[in-house]
C-alpha positions as a printed Julia matrix, in Angstrom:
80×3 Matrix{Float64}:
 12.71  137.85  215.02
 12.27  135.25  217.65
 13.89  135.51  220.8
 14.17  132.88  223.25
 13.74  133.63  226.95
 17.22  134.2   229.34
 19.49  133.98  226.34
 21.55  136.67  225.86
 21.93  138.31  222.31
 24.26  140.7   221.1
 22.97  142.43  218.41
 25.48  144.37  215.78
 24.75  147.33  212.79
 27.65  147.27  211.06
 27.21  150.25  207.79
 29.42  149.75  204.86
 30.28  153.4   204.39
 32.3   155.03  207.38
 30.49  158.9   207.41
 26.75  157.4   208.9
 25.42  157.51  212.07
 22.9   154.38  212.48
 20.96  153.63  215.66
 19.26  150.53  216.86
 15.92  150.59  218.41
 14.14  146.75  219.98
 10.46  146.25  220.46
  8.95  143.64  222.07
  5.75  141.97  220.27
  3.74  144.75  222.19
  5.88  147.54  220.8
  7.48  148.8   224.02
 11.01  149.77  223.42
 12.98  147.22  225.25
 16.59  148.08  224.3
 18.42  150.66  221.98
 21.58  152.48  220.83
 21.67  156.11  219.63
 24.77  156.88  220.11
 26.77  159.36  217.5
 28.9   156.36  216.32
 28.58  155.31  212.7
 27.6   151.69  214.13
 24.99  150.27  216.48
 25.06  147.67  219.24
 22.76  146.3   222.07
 22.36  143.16  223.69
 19.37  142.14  224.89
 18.37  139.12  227.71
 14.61  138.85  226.95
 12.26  137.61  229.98
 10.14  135.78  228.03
 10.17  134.01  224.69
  8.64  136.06  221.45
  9.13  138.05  218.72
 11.1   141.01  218.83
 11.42  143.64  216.26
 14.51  145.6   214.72
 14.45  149.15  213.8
 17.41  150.69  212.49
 17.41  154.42  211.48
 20.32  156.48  209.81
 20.38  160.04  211.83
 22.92  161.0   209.22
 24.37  160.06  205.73
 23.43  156.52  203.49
 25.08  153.66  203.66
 24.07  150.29  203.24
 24.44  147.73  206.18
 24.96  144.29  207.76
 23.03  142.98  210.97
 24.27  140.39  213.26
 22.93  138.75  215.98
 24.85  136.43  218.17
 24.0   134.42  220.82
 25.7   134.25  223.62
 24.25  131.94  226.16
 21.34  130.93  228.48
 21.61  132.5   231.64
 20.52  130.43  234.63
């Protein structure tokens, strides 16, 4: 997805089922892990404030159990 640079975005894994334990990994367009979340919890979060404009890529593993699940990504504002 495209990312704009100094924005912040909050990014959310939300699983429909309650027994999963999802984490959230962020590349940049160079595939250096920017940002991620791999905690124990059954969802993911990170926000991100890229430094440049590009495309950024999601990956989203389940460490335990299936469940289905929703991604949101929010912005939150330009920082100056």
């Amino acid at each position: 997805m495209e990312l704009r640079d100094g924005v912040k975005y909050s990014i959310y894994v939300n699983p429909t089922e309650p027994h999963v334990d999802f984490d959230l990994y962020i590349y940049d367009e160079n595939g250096n892990l920017i940002e991620y979340d791999s905690s124990a919890d059954s969802d993911a979060y990170c926000f991100i404030i890229p430094n440049h404009t590009g495309s950024f890529r999601l990956l989203i593993k389940s460490e335990a159990g299936f469940s289905k699940y929703y991604i949101r990504v929010v912005q939150e504002r330009k920082l100056d």
